[in-house]
C-alpha positions in Angstrom: -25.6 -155.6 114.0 -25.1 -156.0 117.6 -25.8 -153.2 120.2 -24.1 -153.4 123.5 -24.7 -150.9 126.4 -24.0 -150.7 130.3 -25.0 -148.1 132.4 -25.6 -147.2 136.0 -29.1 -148.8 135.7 -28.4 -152.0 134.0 -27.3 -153.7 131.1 -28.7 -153.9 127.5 -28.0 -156.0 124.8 -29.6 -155.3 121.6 -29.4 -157.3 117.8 -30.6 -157.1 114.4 -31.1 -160.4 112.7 -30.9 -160.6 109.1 -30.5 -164.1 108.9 -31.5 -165.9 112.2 -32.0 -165.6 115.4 -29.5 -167.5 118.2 -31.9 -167.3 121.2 -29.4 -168.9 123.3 -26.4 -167.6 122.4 -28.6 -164.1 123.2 -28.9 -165.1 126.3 -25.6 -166.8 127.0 -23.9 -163.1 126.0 -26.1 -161.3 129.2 -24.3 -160.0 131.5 -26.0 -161.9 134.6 -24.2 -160.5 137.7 -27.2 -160.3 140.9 -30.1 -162.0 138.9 -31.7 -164.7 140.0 -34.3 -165.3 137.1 -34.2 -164.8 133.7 -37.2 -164.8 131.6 -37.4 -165.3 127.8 -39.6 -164.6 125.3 -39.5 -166.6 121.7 -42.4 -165.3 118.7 -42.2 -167.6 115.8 -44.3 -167.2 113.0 -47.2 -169.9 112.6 -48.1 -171.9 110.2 -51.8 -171.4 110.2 -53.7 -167.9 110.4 -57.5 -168.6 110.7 -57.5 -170.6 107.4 -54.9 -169.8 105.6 -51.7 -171.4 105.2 -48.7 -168.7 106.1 -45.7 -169.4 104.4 -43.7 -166.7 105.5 -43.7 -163.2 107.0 -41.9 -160.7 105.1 -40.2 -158.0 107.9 -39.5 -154.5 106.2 -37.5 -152.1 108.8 -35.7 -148.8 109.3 -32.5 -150.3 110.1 -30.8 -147.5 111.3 -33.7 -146.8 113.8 -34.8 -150.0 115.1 -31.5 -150.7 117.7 -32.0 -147.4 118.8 -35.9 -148.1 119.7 -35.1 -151.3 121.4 -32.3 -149.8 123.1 -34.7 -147.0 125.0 -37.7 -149.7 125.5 -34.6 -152.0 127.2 -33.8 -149.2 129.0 -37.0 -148.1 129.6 -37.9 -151.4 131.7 -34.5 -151.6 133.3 -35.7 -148.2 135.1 -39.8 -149.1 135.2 -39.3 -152.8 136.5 -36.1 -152.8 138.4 -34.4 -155.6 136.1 -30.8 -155.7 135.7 -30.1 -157.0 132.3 -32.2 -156.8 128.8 -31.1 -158.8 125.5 -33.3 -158.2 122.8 -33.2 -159.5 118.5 -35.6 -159.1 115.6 -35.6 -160.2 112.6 -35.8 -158.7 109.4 -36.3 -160.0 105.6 -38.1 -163.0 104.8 -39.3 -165.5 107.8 -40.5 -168.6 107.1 -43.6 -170.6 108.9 -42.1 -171.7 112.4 -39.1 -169.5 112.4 -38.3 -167.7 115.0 -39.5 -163.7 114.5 -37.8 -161.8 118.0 -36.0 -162.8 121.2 -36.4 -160.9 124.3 -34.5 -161.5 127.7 -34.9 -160.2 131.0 -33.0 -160.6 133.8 -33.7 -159.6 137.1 -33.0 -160.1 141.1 -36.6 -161.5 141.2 -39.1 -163.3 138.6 -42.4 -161.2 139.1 -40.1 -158.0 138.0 -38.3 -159.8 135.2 -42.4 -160.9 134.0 -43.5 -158.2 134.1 -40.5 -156.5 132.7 -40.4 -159.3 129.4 -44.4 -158.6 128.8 -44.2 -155.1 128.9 -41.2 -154.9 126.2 -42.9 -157.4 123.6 -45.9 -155.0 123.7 -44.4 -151.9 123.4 -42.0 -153.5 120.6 -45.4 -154.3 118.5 -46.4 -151.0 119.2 -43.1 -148.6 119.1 -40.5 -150.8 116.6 -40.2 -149.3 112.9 -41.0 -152.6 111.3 -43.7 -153.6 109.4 -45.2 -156.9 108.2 -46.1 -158.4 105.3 -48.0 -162.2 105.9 -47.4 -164.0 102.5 -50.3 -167.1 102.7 -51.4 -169.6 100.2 -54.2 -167.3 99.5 -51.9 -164.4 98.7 -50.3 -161.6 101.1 -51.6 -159.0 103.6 -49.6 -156.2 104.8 -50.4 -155.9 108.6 -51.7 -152.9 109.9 -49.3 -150.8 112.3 -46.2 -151.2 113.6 -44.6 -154.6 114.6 
């Protein structure tokens, strides 16, 4: 599912990933006009946690609710950082060891902003996103406390 939305502050690009994750093509779909950095953000999941083996994550989500999260957080740091342009993907389902888990781009006028901006929006996603994880390791499975 893909979210687009332009406004008088900026412009937002939002996707669900059932499958994958096209970090480029994410970014190559940005509307760009002014900027003068873009910075990007790739999670993957990792192979190791402490000393277990992960074989995959397993990301459960309100569907209908996530684009509509990331759409306000996007919008959110268009207005508290001053960017111009937010592309955003998660993934949902099963997610293998070194797959990638969410994409975030921001693009801005200037790179401290755009930073700042790209920081800010990973956190809040972990703490604001209706998903919720389940790490599957060689030792068995956890289901991760809290959101994102």
């Amino acid at each position: 599912m893909r979210f687009i939305r332009t406004n008088m502050a900026g412009h937002v690009l939002i996707e669900n990933a059932h499958v994958n994750i096209d970090a480029d093509g994410l970014k190559n779909r940005m509307n760009l006009d002014n900027c003068g950095a873009v910075v990007s953000f790739l999670g993957i999941t990792r192979s190791k946690n402490e000393d277990s083996n992960v074989i995959q994550l397993e990301f459960d989500a309100w569907l209908e609710k996530l684009p509509v999260v990331l759409d306000q957080l996007a919008n959110q740091a268009i207005e508290n950082f001053q960017v111009l342009s937010v592309a955003m993907a998660h993934r949902v389902g099963v997610v293998k060891a070194n797959e990638d888990i969410v994409a975030i781009h921001v693009g801005s006028a200037h790179r401290k902003s755009a930073f700042k901006a790209c920081e800010w929006l990973i956190d809040e996603l972990k703490k604001q996103a209706p998903l919720w994880k389940k790490e599957v390791t060689d030792d068995g499975f956890t289901w991760k406390s809290g959101l994102g």
